[in-house]
ZALO-772079 format. One record per residue: residue in three letters; x, y, z of N, C-alpha, C in turn. Coordinates in steps of 0.2 Angstrom, whole numbers, plus 5000, padded with zeros to 4 digits. Example, Ala and Ser with C-alpha at 12.3 -4.5 7.8 and 13.67 -1.06 7.14 Angstrom:
BEGIN
ALA506649725039506249785039506649845039
SER506449895035506849955036506450005039
This chain:
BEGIN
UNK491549035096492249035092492748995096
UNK492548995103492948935106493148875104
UNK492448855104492248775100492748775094
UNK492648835089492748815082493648805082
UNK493848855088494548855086494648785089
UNK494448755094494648695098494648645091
UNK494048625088493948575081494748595078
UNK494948655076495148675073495848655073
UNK496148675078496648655082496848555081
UNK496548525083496348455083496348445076
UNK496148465071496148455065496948475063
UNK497248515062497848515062498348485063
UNK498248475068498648425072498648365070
UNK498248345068498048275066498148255058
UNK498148315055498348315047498848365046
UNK499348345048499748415050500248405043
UNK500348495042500948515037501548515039
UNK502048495034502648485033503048565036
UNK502848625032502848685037502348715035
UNK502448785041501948815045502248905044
UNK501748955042502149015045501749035047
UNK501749075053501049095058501149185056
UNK500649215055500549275054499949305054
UNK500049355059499549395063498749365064
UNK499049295068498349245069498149205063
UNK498449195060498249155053498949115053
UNK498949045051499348995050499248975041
UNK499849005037500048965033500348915030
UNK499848865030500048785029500448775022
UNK501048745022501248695014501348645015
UNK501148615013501448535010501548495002
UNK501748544999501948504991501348514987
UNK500748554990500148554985499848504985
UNK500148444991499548394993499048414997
UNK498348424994497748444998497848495000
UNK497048535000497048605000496948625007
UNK496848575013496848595020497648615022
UNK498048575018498648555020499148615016
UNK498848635011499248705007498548775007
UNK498648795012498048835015498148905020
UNK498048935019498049015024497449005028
UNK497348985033496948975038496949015047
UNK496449035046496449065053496549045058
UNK496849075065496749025070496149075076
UNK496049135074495549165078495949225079
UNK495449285081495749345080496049375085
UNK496649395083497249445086496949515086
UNK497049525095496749595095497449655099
UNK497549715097497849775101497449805106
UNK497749855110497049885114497449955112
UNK496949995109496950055105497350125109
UNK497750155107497850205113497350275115
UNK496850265112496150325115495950285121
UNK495850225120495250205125495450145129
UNK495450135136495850095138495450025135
UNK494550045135494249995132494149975124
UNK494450005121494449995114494949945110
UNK494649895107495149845105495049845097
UNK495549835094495549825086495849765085
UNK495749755079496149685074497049705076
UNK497349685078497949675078498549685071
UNK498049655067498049655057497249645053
UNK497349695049496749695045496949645040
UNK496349615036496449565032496649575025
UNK496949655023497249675015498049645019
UNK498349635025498749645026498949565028
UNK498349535030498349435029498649425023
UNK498249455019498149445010498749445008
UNK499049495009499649505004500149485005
UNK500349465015500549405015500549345013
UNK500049315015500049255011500249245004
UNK499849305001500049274991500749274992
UNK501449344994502049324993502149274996
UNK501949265000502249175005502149114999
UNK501649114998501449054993501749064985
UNK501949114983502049154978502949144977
UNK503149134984503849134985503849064987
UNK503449014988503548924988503348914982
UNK503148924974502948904969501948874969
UNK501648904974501048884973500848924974
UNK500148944972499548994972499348984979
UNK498749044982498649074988498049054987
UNK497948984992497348964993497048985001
UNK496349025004496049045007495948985010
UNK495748955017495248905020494848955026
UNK494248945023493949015030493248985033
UNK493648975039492948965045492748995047
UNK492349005052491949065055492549125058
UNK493049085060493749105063494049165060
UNK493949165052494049205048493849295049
UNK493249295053493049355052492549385046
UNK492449445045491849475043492049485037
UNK492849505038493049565029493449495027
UNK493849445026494149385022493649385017
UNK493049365017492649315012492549375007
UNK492349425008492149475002492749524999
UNK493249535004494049555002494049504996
UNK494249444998494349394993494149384984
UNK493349384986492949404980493149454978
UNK493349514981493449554976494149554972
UNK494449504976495349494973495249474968
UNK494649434967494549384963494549324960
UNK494449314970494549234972493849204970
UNK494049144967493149104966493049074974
UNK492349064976492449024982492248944979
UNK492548884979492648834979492548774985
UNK492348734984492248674989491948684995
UNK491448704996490948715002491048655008
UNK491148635012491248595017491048635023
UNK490848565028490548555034491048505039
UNK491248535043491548505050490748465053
UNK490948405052490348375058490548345065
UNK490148335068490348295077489848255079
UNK489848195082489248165086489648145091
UNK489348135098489548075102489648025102
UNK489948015104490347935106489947895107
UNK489447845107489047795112489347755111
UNK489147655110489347605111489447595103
UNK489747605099489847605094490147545091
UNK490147475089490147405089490847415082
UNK491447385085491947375078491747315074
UNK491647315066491447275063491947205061
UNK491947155062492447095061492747125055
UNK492647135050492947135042493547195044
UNK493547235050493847285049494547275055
UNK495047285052495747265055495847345059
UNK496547365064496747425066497147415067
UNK497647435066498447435067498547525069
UNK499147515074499247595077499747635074
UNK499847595067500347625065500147605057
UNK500647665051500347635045500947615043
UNK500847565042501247525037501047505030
UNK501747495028501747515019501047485014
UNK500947425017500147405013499447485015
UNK499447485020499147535022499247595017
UNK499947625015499947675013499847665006
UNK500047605003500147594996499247574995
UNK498747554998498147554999497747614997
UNK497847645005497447705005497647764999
UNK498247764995498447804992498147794983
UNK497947714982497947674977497047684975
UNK496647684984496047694983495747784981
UNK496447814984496047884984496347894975
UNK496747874973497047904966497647964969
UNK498047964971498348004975499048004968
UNK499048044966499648074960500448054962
UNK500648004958501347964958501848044962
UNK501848094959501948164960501848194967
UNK501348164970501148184977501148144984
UNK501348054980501447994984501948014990
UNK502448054990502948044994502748125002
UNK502348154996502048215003501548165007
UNK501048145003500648095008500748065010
UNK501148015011501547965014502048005021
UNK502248065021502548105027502048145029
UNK501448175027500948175030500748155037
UNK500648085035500448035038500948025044
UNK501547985040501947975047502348015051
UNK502048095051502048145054501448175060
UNK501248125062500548125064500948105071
UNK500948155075501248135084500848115088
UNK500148115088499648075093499548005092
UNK498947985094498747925094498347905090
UNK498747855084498247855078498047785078
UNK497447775073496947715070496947705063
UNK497547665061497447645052496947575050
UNK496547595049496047535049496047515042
UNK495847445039495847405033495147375035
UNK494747385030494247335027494347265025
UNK494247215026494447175021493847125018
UNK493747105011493347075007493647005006
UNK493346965008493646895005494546895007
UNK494746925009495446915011495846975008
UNK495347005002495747075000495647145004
UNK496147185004496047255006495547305003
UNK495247325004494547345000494447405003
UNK494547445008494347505012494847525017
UNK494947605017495447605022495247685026
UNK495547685032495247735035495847775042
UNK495847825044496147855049495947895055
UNK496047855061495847885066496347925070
UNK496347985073496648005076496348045082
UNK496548045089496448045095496748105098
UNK496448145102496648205106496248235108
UNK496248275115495948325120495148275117
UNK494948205119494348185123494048185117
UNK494248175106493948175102494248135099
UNK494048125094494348055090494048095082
UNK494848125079494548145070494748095065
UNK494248075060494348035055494248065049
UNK494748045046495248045040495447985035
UNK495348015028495447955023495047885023
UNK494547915024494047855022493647835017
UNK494047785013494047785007493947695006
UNK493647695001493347614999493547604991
UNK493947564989494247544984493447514978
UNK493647574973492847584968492447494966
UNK492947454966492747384964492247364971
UNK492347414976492047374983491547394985
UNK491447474980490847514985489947494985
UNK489847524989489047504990488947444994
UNK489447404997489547345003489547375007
UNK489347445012489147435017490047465021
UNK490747455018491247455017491447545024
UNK491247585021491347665024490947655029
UNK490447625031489847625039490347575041
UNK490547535040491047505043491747505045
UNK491947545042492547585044492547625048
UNK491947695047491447745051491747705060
UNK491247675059491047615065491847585069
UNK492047575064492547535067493047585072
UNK493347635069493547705070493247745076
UNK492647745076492447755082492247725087
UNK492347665087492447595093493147605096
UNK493647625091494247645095494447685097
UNK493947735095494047825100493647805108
UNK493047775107492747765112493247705118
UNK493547655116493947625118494347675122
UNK494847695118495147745121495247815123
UNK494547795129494247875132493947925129
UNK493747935122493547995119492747995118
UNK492648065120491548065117491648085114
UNK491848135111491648145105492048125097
UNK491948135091492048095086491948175080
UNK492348175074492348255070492448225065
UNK492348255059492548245052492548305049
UNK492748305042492548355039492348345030
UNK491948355027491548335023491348385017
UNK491448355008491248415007490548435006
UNK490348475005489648455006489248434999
UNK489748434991489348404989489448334988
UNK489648284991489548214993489248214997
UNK488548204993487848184997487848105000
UNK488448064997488047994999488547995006
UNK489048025007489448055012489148065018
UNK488548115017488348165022487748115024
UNK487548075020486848035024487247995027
UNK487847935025487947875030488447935036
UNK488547995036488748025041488048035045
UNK487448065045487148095048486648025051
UNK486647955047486447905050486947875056
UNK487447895057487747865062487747925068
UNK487247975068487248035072487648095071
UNK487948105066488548175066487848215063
UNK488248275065487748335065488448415062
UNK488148425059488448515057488648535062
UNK489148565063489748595069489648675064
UNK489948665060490148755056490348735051
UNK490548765043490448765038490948805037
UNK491548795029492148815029492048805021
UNK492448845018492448855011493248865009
UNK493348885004494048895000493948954996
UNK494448984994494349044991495149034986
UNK495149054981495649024976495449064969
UNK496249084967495949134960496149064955
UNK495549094949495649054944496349024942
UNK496248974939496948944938497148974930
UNK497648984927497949024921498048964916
């Protein structure tokens, strides 16, 4: 649970929300309803008391009806719905509390990691430390990112306080791929790797992959994380060809939409 809260930590950070309310070990994320990592009730690992019978005895600090009910008025009081993200972090009673609320479980994903080797950056691929407007008007352009949601993703991003890698693909002199690396405690997480549809199947993502990890390894880091859903299989293969491997598995929990 170390590991996961460390991954987890890192990952926040690195795609971090506009705001944050922390409650009894669980951080709830908003940012505008951009992404569901980013407007989320997410655990950070569990909060214990020590019981007054036993000096050995330790309980949940807060049970999960009482996570619950916070978060729905929290989100409920920001005009979105109460979206669940649950890792291992989570605990035993979240996933089936949830199902019985009523929550569907939705978008299965996998945190992956490999080492760092000598990982070769590809010519085609440019890196700038910073995103600039082409960069965001790009990556925004490739992902379909909602005129409505352009300006949370754009702050997003340059909200990001570590050390970042905005990488571009380029084809023939056009921008065709774009991708984000971010840097902390000895890992390098990537983010927004996305290949403009007129470009895909060139090979475009393995080289951004690639690229993105040449400059985590450049700058100190062994290891490398992403996060993935799992049903993008074409995803999970060019991820598992360049070595990344299942870390732990995270799902969503989310009541039907009305």
């Amino acid at each position: 649970m170390t590991d996961v809260l460390a991954w987890e930590e890192r990952g926040f950070n690195a795609w971090p929300a506009p705001r944050n309310v922390y409650f009894g070990g669980w951080v709830f994320r908003l940012a505008g309803g951009y992404t569901k990592r980013a407007n989320s009730a997410n655990a950070l690992g569990a909060r214990h008391e020590l019981r007054a019978d036993s000096i050995n005895a330790w309980t949940p600090a807060r049970d999960f009806a009482e996570i619950m009910a916070e978060a729905e008025r929290f989100y409920a009081a920001n005009g979105q719905p109460a979206i669940f993200r649950l890792t291992p972090l989570a605990g035993a009673d979240a996933d089936p509390a949830l199902a019985a609320a009523g929550y569907a479980a939705i978008d299965p994903s996998t945190v992956m990691t490999a080492a760092l080797g000598a990982a070769a950056a590809s010519p085609c691929v440019r890196i700038e430390p910073g995103a600039t407007p082409a960069w965001l008007n790009g990556v925004a352009a490739a992902q379909g990112v909602a005129p409505s949601h352009r300006r949370v993703h754009d702050c997003i991003v340059q909200a990001i306080a570590l050390p970042g890698a905005f990488a571009t693909a380029y084809v023939g002199g056009q921008a065709a791929g774009f991708g984000l690396g971010v840097g902390e405690r000895g890992a390098v997480g990537l983010f927004d790797i996305v290949v403009r549809p007129e470009f895909r199947g060139q090979g475009l993502g393995r080289a951004l992959t690639r690229a993105l990890m040449a400059w985590g390894r450049n700058g100190g880091a062994q290891t490398v994380y992403l996060q993935v859903n799992d049903a993008n299989a074409i995803a999970r293969a060019l991820y598992e060809s360049l070595g990344f491997r299942a870390a732990y598995a995270y799902h969503y929990r989310r009541r039907a939409l009305t």
